[in-house]
C-alpha positions as CSV (number, residue, x, y, z in Angstrom):
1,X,0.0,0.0,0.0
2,X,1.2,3.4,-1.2
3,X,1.8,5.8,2.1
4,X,-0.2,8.5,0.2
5,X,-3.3,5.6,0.1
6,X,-2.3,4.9,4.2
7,X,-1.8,8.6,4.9
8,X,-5.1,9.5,3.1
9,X,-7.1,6.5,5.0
10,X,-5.6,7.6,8.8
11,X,-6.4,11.6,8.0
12,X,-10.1,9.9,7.1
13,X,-10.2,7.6,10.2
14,X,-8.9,10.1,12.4
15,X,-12.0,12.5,10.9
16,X,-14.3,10.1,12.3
17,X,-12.8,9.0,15.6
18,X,-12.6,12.3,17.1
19,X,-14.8,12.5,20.0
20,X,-15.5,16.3,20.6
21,X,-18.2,17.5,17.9
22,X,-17.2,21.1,17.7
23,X,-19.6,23.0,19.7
24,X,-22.2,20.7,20.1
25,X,-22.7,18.7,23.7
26,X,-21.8,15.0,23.4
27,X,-24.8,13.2,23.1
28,X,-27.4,15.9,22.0
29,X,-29.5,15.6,18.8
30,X,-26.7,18.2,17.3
31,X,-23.8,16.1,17.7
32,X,-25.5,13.1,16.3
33,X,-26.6,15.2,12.8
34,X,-23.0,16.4,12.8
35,X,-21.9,12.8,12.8
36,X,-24.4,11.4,10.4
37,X,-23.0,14.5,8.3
38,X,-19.7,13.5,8.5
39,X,-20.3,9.4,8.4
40,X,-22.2,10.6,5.4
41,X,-19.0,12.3,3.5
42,X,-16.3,9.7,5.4
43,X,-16.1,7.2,2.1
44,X,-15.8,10.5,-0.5
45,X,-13.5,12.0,1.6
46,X,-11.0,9.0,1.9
47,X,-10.3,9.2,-2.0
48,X,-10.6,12.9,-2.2
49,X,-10.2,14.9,1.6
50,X,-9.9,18.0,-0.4
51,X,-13.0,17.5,-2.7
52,X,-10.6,18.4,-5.5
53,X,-13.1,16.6,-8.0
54,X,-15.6,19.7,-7.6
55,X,-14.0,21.7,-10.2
56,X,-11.2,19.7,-12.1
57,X,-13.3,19.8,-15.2
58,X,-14.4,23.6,-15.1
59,X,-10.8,24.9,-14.2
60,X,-9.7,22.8,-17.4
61,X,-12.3,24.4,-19.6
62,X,-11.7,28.4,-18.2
63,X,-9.5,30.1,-20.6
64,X,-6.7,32.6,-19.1
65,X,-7.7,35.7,-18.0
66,X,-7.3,38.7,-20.0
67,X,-4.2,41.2,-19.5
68,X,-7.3,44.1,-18.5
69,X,-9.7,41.4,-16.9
70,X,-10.4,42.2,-13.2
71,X,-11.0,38.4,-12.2
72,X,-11.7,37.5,-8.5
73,X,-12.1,34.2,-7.0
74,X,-14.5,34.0,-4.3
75,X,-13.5,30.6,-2.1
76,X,-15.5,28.8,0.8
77,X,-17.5,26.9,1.7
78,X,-21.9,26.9,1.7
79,X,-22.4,30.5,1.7
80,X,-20.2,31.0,-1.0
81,X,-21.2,28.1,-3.3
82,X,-24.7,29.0,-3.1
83,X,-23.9,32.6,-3.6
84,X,-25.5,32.8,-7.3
85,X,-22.2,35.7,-8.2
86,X,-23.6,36.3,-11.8
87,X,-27.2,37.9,-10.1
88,X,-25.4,40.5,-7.3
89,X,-22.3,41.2,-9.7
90,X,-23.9,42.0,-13.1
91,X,-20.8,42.1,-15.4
92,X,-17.9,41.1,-13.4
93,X,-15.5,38.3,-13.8
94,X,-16.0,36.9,-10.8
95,X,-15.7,33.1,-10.0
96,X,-17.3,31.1,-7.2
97,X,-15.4,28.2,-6.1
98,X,-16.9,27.1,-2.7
99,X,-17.9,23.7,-1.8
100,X,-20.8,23.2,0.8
101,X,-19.4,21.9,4.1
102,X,-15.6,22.0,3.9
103,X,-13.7,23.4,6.4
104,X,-10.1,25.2,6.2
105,X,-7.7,22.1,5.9
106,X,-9.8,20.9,3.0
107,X,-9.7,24.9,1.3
108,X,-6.4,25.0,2.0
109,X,-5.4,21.6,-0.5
110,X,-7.7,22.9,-3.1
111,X,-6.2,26.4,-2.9
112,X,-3.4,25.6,-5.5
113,X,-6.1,24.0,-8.1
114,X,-8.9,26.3,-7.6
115,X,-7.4,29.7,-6.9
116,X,-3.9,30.0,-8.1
117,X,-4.2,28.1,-11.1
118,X,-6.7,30.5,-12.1
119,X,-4.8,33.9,-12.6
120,X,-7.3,36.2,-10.4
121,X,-5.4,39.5,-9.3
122,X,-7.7,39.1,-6.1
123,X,-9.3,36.3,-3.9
124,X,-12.1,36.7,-1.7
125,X,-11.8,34.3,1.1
126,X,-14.8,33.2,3.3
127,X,-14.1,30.3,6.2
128,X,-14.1,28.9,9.2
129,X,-18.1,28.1,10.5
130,X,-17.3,24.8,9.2
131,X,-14.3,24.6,11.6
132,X,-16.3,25.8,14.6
133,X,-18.8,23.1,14.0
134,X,-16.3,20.5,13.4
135,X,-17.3,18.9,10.1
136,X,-14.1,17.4,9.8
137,X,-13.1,16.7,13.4
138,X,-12.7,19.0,16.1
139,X,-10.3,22.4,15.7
140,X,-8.9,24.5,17.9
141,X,-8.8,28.2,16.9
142,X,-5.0,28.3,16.6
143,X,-5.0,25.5,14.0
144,X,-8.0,27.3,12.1
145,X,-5.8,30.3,12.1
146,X,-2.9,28.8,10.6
147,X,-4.6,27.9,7.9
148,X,-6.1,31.3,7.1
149,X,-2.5,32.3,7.2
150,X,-1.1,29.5,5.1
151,X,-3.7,30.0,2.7
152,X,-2.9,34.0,2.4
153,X,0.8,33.4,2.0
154,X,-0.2,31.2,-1.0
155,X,-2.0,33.9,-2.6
156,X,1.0,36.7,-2.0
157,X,3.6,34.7,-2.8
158,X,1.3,34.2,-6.5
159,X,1.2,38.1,-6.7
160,X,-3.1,37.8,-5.2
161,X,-4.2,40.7,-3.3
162,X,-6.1,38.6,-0.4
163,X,-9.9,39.8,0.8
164,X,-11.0,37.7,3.9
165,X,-14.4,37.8,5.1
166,X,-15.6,37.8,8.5
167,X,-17.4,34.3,9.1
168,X,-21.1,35.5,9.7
169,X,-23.0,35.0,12.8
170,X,-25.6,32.3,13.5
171,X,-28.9,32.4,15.0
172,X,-31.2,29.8,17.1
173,X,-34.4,31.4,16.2
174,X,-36.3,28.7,13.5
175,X,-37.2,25.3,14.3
176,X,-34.7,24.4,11.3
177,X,-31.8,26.7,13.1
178,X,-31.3,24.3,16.0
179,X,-28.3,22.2,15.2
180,X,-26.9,24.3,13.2
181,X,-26.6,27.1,15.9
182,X,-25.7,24.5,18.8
183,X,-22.6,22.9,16.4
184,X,-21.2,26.6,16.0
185,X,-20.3,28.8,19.2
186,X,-20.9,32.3,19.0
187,X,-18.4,33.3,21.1
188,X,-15.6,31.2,19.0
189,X,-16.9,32.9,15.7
190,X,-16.1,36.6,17.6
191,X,-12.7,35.6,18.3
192,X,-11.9,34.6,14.9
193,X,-12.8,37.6,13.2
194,X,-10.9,39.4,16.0
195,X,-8.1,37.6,15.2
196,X,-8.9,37.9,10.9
197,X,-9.4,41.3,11.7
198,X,-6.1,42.1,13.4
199,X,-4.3,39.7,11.0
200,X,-5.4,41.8,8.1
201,X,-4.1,44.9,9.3
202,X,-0.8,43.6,10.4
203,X,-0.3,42.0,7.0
204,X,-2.0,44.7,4.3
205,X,-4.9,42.4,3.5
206,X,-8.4,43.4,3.4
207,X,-11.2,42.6,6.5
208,X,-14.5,42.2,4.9
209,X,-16.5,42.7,7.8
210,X,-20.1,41.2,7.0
211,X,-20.4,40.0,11.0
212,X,-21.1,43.6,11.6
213,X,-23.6,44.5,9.4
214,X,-25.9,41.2,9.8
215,X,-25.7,40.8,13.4
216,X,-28.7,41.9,16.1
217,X,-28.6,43.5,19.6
218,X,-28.1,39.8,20.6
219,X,-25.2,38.8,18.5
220,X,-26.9,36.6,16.9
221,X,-27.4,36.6,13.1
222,X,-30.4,38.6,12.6
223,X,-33.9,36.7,11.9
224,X,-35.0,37.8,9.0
225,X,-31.1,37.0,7.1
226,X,-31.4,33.2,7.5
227,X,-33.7,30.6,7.5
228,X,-31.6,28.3,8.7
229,X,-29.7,30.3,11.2
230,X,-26.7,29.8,8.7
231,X,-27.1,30.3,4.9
232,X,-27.8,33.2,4.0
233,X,-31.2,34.3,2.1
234,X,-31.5,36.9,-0.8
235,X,-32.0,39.3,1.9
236,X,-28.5,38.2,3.5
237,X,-26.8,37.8,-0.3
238,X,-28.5,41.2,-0.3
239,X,-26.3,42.9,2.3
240,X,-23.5,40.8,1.7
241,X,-22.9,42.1,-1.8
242,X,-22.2,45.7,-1.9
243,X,-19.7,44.7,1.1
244,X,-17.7,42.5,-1.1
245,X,-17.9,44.9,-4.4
246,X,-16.2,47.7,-2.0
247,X,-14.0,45.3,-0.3
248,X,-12.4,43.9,-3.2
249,X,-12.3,47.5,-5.4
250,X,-10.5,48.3,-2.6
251,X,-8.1,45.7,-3.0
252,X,-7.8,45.6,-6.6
253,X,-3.9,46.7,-7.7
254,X,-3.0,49.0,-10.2
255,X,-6.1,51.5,-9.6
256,X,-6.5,54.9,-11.4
């Protein structure tokens, strides 16, 4: 057996083998849907952790970008794959490559194929509630953070101006909110986009700060942005959008 086929199968086994489901108590209807979720993704995941399948075929078939073409990859996870781009950015070259559920370490091995490989002068970066819920094992906040970093010294080193988007609150308000809010602690998502935040201005990146404008007088996501407590809604794409236009004009090189 090759050690890439043994090292792929222990990073699998180890994914489901770890006992402490993110935010969610042991035992609670939460932790069991978050490992249903990830018995559910444990036999795609051992041939392909990093989900590189996704968008093999439509990287192959994207043709270089223009010398004056302003493209921008927008990388995640949920909220960013079922962000329709084409409807809130009339126009722009701008190319959505997230993947529902993954998580940093698995963004981080597609970041090569699905970012770099593309030729954007800018990537917008949104990650890390799939961390806090621990969809592929449980993460502490320093080992989240090292992969934001890793993943923005990829880009500079590739001559990519680096956005990176405050992970949006959740919200416990809807029947259908439940789990999701109980696998993600508020508290944890705060001190990430401190830390985002801070890491931004101590490197010349950009902070997208969505947190801020979708959050209520409880911290929670506001109601009306999510029906699920997590994904976003038109009205949430809504506010969302004119926050990432600015953020990434703003980060665009070579402006008049």
């Amino acid at each position: 057996m090759s050690l890439k086929v043994k090292g792929t199968r222990l990073m699998v086994a180890l994914f489901l083998c770890v006992s402490v489901l993110g935010q969610a108590p042991p035992g609670s209807r939460a932790a069991q849907r978050l490992e249903e979720y990830r018995q559910s993704k444990a036999a795609a995941l051992r041939d392909d952790f990093g989900e590189l399948v996704r968008y093999r075929a439509a990287n192959a078939s994207l043709k270089p970008a223009a010398p004056d073409e302003k493209r921008v990859v927008f990388f995640g996870d949920s909220i960013t794959d079922m962000w329709n781009l084409a409807e809130y950015f009339l126009g722009k070259s701008y190319i959505n490559r997230g993947i529902g559920g993954q998580t940093t370490p698995q963004m981080l091995l597609r970041f090569r194929q699905d970012v770099i490989a593309l030729g954007p002068k800018v990537v917008a970066i949104l990650a890390g509630t799939n961390d806090v819920a621990g969809n592929t094992g449980a993460m502490s906040l320093e080992d989240i953070e090292a992969n934001y970093a890793s993943m923005e010294q990829l880009a500079k080193a590739n001559s990519i101006h680096v956005v990176f988007a405050s992970i949006l609150p959740v919200h416990n308000y809807t029947p259908d909110s439940q789990d999701l809010f109980a696998q993600r602690s508020p508290q944890k998502i705060v001190e990430l986009n401190r830390w985002l935040k801070s890491y931004c201005a101590d490197h010349g990146d950009l902070y997208l700060d969505y947190f801020s404008a979708m959050v209520d007088e409880k911290g929670l996501l506001k109601r009306d942005l999510a029906e699920d407590g997590l994904h976003p809604n038109r009205a949430g794409y809504s506010i969302m959008a004119p926050l990432a236009a600015a953020a990434i004009e703003k980060a665009y090189p070579n402006k008049p």
